[in-house]
Each structure stands twice: as structure tokens, then as C-alpha cells.
C-alpha positions, 0 to 999 in steps of 0.5 A: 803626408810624407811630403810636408816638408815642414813637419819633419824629425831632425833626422830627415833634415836636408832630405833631397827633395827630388820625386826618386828620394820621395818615393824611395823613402815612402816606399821603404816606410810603407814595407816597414808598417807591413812588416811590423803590422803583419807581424804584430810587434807592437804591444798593448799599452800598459794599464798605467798609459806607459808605451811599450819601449824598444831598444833600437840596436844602431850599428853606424851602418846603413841598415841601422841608419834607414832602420833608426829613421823610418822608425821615427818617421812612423812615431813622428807620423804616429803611427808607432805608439811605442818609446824608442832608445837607440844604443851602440855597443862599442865593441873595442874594435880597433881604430872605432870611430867611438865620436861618431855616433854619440854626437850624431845622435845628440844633434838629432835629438834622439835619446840613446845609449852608448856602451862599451864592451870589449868583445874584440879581444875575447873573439880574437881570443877564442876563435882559431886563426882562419875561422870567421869571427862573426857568429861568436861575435854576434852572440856577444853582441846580442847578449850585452844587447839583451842585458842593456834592453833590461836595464832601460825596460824595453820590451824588444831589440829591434835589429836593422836586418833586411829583406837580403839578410833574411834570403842570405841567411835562408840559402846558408842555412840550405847550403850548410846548415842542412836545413830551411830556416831563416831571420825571422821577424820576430822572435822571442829570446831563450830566457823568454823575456824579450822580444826581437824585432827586425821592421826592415824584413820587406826592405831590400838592401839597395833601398836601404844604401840608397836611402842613406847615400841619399842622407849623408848619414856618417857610415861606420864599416865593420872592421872586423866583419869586412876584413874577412875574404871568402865568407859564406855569407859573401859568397851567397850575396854573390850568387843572389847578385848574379841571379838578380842580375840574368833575372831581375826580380828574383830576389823578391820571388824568393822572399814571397816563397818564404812568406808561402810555405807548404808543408805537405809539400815538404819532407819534415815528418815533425810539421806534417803527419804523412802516416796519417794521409788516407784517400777518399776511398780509403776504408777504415780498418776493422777492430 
């Protein structure tokens, strides 16, 4: 079915034929559908026929890129019954490439929504010189991103974060957060009215570079993010790099780990009731 090349999205014009493109494209679609199957993100249609709609947050990276395009092969394919928007923030970064992405998105006939909010000049602002910039940042970020998705009625953000993202964030949240957390899948906003999708979860990053160096897309780096040397994150997608190296696979191990938690088998008194542990031959206290 993926390989009719006549029925296609614009978005996949000019797709390299060769059996490795195929095969990388179908393999990042499938991981897609069980990500977004597994995770149930696909809402009922409305009583009035009207499809669920989701923002689709489009950085110019190759993430949202592979992100953007896998959604529409699937509504393409129709296999996603849901209305799609695209939309970048502008966030005033200097030297932003503000043409790119509007005049991609016009000649692949995609519906979408630019908006521009100058959240440089309050990070650069609040934050301390020799701070990280990132987590103020993305908390401005997901805050226009939550308004816009309520003024265009969507039901969901749906962010391009990947297999990678999840593991990198699991092993900062061990090594400095003190505790075992990660990107989840889907996730519901504090006001409780959104939710927040993230279909590439099963996608590894590579993938997703390889994916849209194949397809030419018009990348757009962060700036702001990458200009930064010693991050924490970076420094775990090196630790991550070498153990994948010595140990191909690994990283694919670990993802299943998060996928196969154990409870009794950890230390949180709050998600497992140790006090309430007996044995077989335990006999029952006498009133």
C-alpha cells in the first residue's frame, strides 16, 4: 500500500525510491500506528460527524518534519480520522528564518498556523547568565501552544519527540531529578482540558534524520538550544551514543524497560503497599 507511488500526499513527492527509503519510511509509519493505537489517541468522532482535531507543533526540525509527514501518510492512507493543523511559534530567536516554514507548508498544501511570540527576549531576560535556557523556554512554548490549540479547537498538541527524547529524559530525571519519570505518550495538561500526543515515541531518532535527509526537507537548527555546550541533555545523548555503540541495541532495550515496569520490584511505598505483604503461612492476628 505504501509503495503506490501515484497516490501520494505532496509531502512525499520526490520520495527516493530505493528499497532502504521504503522500508525506512514504512517502518517509521508502522511504530507510529502502535504508538498512537497502543496509547489510545485517537478520540470518538463527535455526535455531529465532526473529527477530533490536533495541533501539530512544527519546530522546522527534523523531528517535526518526520513527525508532520507520517501523520499525513496515515490520513492520507486513512488510517487517522482526525483533522491536522500544523503550527510554528516564532519565538523571535535572532536570525530566524521567519519564510521557511510558511512557504514550505503553502506549496504542500497543508493547513496551518504561524504565530509569532517573542519569548527570546523574555528568556534571555529571566534567566542567569550561565543557566540553560531550555526549560523556561519550553514552558513558554507549551503555553502559547496550549492557547493557540484552544483558539483553532483542537483537542490535542501533538509534539515530535522520539524514542530518544523519552530515554534521555528518563536517565536526567535519574541522574538529576532523583526520581524515575520520563515523556509520556500522552498526557493531559494541568487545566485539564488538552491532551498532549507524542506519535513518534516507538520512532528512534536516526530514523527520523535519516528520514528527512532522505526528503530534503528545509531544516531549521535551534539557535538558541544548540549554541549551548555542556548541556545535560547532550551530555546523556553521549553516554546513550557510546553504550549503543560497545552494545548495539541497548537503546531499544531500554525503551522496552520503560514499557515493562515492576512495581514490587521497586522502592516507592506510594505505587506498592509493602506493609501489606504476607506469605502463605502468615497467620491472621487475633482481635
Amino acid at each position: 500500500m505504501l509503495d503506490q507511488d501515484t497516490d501520494i500526499h505532496p509531502l512525499f513527492n520526490g520520495a527516493p525510491s530505493t528499497t532502504e527509503f521504503k522500508k525506512l519510511r514504512k517502518r517509521i509509519v508502522r511504530h507510529t500506528r502502535e504508538a498512537i493505537d497502543q496509547y489510545g489517541m485517537i478520540a470518538p468522532t463527535a455526535r455531529d460527524g465532526t473529527p477530533p482535531k490536533w495541533l501539530v507543533c512544527l519546530s522546522g526540525g527534523k523531528d517535526s518534519y518526520t513527525l508532520l509527514a507520517v501523520l499525513y501518510e496515515l490520513k492520507w492512507r486513512g488510517l487517522l480520522p482526525v483533522d491536522l493543523l500544523a503550527c510554528n511559534l516564532d519565538q523571535g530567536q535572532p536570525g530566524f528564518p521567519a519564510t521557511v516554514l510558511p512557504a514550505f507548508l503553502e506549496k504542500m498544501n497543508v493547513p496551518h498556523r504561524i504565530e509569532y511570540q517573542d519569548t527570546y527576549s523574555i528568556v534571555m531576560d529571566k534567566v542567569p547568565e550561565g543557566r540553560t535556557f531550555c526549560a523556561l523556554c519550553s514552558r513558554l512554548r507549551r503555553g502559547n501552544l496550549y492557547r493557540i490549540a484552544r483558539e483553532e479547537g483542537c483537542s490535542a498538541v501533538v509534539l515530535g519527540h522520539h524514542r530518544d527524547d523519552i530515554l534521555e529524559t528518563f536517565m536526567m530525571n535519574l541522574f538529576h531529578g532523583s526520581r524515575l519519570a520520563t515523556m509520556p505518550p500522552k498526557l493531559v495538561n494541568e487545566e485539564g482540558d488538552l491532551f498532549l500526543y507524542r506519535p513518534l515515541a516507538h520512532v528512534a531518532e536516526q530514523d527520523c534524520a535519516a528520514f528527512s535527509k532522505a526528503m530534503d526537507y528545509p531544516i531549521i537548527p535551534c539557535d538558541l538550544c544548540g549554541s549551548q555546550d555542556g548541556l545535560q541533555r547532550q551530555q546523556v545523548k553521549q553516554m546513550l551514543d557510546g553504550w549503543e555503540k560497545n552494545h548495539p541495541g541497548r537503546r531499544q532495550k531500554m525503551f522496552r524497560a520503560l514499557m515493562n515496569t515492576r512495581p514490587s520490584h521497586l522502592l516507592d511505598p506510594k505505587i506498592f503497599d509493602f506493609t501489606e505483604l504476607t506469605t502463605s503461612t502468615a497467620k491472621p492476628t487475633r482481635g
